[in-house]
KELOLUM-457206 format. One line per 2 residues: number of its first residue (from 1); their letters; for each residue z, x, y of C-alpha. Coordinates in pm, 1 decimal. Example, Ala and Ser with C-alpha at 12.3 -4.5 7.8 and 13.67 -1.06 7.14 Angstrom:
1	as	780.0,1230.0,-450.0 ~ 714.0,1367.0,-106.0
END
This chain:
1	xx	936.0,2281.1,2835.3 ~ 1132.2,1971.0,2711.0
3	xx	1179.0,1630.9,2915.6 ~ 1486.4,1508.8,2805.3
5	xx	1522.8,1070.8,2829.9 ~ 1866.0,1000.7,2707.5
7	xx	1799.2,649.0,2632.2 ~ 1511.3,437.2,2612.2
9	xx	1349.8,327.4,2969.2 ~ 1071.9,67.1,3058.4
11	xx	821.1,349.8,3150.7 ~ 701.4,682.2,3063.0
13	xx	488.4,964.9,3224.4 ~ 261.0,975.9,2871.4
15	xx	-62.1,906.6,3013.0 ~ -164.2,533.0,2904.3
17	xx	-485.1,651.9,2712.3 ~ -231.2,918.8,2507.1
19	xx	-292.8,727.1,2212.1 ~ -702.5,807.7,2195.1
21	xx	-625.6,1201.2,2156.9 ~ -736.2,1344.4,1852.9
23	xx	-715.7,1683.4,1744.2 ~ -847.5,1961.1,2005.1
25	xx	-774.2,1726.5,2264.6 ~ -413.2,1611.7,2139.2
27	xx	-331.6,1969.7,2096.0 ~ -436.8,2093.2,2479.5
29	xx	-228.4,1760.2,2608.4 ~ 76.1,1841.7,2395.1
31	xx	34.2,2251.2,2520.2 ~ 11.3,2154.0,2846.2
33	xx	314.2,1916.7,2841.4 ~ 532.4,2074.6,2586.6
35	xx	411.3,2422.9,2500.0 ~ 209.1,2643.1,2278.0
37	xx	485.4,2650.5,2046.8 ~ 465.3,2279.8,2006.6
39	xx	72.2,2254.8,2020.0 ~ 77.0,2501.9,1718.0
41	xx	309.1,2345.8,1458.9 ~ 145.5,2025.0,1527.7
43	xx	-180.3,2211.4,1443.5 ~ -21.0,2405.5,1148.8
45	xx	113.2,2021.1,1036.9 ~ -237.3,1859.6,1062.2
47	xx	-68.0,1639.0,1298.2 ~ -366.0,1518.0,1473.4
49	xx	-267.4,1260.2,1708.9 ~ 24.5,1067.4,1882.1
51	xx	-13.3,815.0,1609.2 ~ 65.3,1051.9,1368.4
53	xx	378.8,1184.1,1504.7 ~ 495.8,860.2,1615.9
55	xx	510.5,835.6,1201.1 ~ 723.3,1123.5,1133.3
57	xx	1068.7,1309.2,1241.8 ~ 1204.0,1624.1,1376.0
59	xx	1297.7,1703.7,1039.2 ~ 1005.2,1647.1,860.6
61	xx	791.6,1825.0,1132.6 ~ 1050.2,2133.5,1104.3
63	xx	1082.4,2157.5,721.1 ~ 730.0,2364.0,695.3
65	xx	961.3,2666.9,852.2 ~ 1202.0,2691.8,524.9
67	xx	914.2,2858.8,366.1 ~ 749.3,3188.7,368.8
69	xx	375.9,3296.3,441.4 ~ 199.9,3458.5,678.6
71	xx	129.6,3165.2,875.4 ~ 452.5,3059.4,882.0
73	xx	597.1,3314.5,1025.2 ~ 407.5,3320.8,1296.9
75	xx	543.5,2995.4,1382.1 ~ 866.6,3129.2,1290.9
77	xx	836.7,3353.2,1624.9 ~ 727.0,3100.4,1819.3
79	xx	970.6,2865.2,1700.2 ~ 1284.1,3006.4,1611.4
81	xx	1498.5,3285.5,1653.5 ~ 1596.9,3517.8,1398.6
83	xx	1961.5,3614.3,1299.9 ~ 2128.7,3896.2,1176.0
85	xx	2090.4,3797.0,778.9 ~ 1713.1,3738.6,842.9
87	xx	1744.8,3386.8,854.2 ~ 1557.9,3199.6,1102.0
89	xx	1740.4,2944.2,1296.4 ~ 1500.6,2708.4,1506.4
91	xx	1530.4,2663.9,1886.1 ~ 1718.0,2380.5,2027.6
93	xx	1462.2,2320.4,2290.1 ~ 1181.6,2304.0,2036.4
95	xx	1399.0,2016.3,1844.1 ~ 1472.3,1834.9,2179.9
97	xx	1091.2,1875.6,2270.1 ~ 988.5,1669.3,1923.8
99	xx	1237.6,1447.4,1920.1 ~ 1145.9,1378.5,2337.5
101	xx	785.5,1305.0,2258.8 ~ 832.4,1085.8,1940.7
103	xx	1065.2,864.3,2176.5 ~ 824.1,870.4,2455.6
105	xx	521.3,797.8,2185.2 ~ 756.2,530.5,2046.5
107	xx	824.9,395.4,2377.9 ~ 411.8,362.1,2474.8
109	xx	350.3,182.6,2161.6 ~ 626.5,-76.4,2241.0
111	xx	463.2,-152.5,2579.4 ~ 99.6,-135.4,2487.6
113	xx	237.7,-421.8,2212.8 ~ 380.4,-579.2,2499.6
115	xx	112.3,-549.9,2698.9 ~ -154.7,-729.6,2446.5
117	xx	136.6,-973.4,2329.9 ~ 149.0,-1121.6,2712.6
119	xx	-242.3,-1049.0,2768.1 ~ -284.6,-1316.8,2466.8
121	xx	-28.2,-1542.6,2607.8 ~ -210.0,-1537.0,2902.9
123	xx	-561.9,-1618.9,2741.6 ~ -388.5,-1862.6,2559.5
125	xx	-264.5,-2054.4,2854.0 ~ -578.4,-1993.7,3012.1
127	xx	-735.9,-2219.3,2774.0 ~ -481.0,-2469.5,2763.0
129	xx	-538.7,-2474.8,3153.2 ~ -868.6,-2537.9,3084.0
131	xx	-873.2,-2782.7,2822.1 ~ -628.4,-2999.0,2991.2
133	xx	-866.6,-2974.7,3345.4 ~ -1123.1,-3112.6,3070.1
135	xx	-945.6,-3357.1,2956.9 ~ -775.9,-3514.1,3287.9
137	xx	-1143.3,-3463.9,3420.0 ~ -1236.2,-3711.3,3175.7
139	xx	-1001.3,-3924.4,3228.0 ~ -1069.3,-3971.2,3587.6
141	xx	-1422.1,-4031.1,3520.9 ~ -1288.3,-4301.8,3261.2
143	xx	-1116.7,-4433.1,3558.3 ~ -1360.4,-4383.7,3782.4
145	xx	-1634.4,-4643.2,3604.2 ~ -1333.2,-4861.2,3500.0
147	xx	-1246.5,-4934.0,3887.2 ~ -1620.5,-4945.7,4000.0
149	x	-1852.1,-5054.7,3702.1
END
């Protein structure tokens, strides 16, 4: 299954908590969502979370198939298809599906950073608010004894 997003948007459908999925639990999300193919060369890769992936590319996540073992060929039938010279030639929608779910990591981490970089801003006027409440505060009570002391 592959969501394709031919550009970047402002949202995703990556559940906001995606980020806190390690290993058994990463690999059931990414299953459900993209496939047991997909679940099992991030498994085979040691790829253990979205953080992880969000560090890597198609490429390198694909490059394990050029070699031969056991293992590897099992993810050779889940990933690829095999052609007439015995070469193994990986499926488009399992190159889409990678490259889909590093954009859509990529994309959470850009608004969880905007998220916390207004959340500060926020806090920080929050205490300017407040310190300048103090200060006029002050003032007034300056005034205040001025006018009747």
């Amino acid at each position: 299954m592959s969501l394709l997003i031919p550009e970047k948007q402002n949202s995703n459908s990556l559940p906001d908590d995606v980020f806190s999925y390690n290993q058994h639990k990463f690999y059931e999300f990414v299953e459900r969502w993209y496939g047991n193919d997909l679940a099992q060369l991030f498994s085979f890769q040691a790829i253990r979370n979205g953080s992880h992936l969000s560090h890597t590319t198609v490429d390198d996540m694909l490059s394990v198939l050029q070699y031969e073992s056991e293992d590897i060929d099992k993810l050779k039938s889940l990933c690829c298809f095999q052609l007439p010279n015995n070469h193994f030639e990986v499926r488009l929608g399992v190159k889409l599906a990678i490259n889909n779910f590093i954009e859509l990591l990529n994309i959470k981490q850009e608004q969880e950073k905007k998220r916390n970089d207004l959340l500060i801003n926020v806090h920080h006027l929050a205490l300017i608010h407040q310190y300048l409440l103090i200060k006029h505060n002050h003032k007034m009570k300056q005034f205040y004894h001025q006018c009747y002391h």
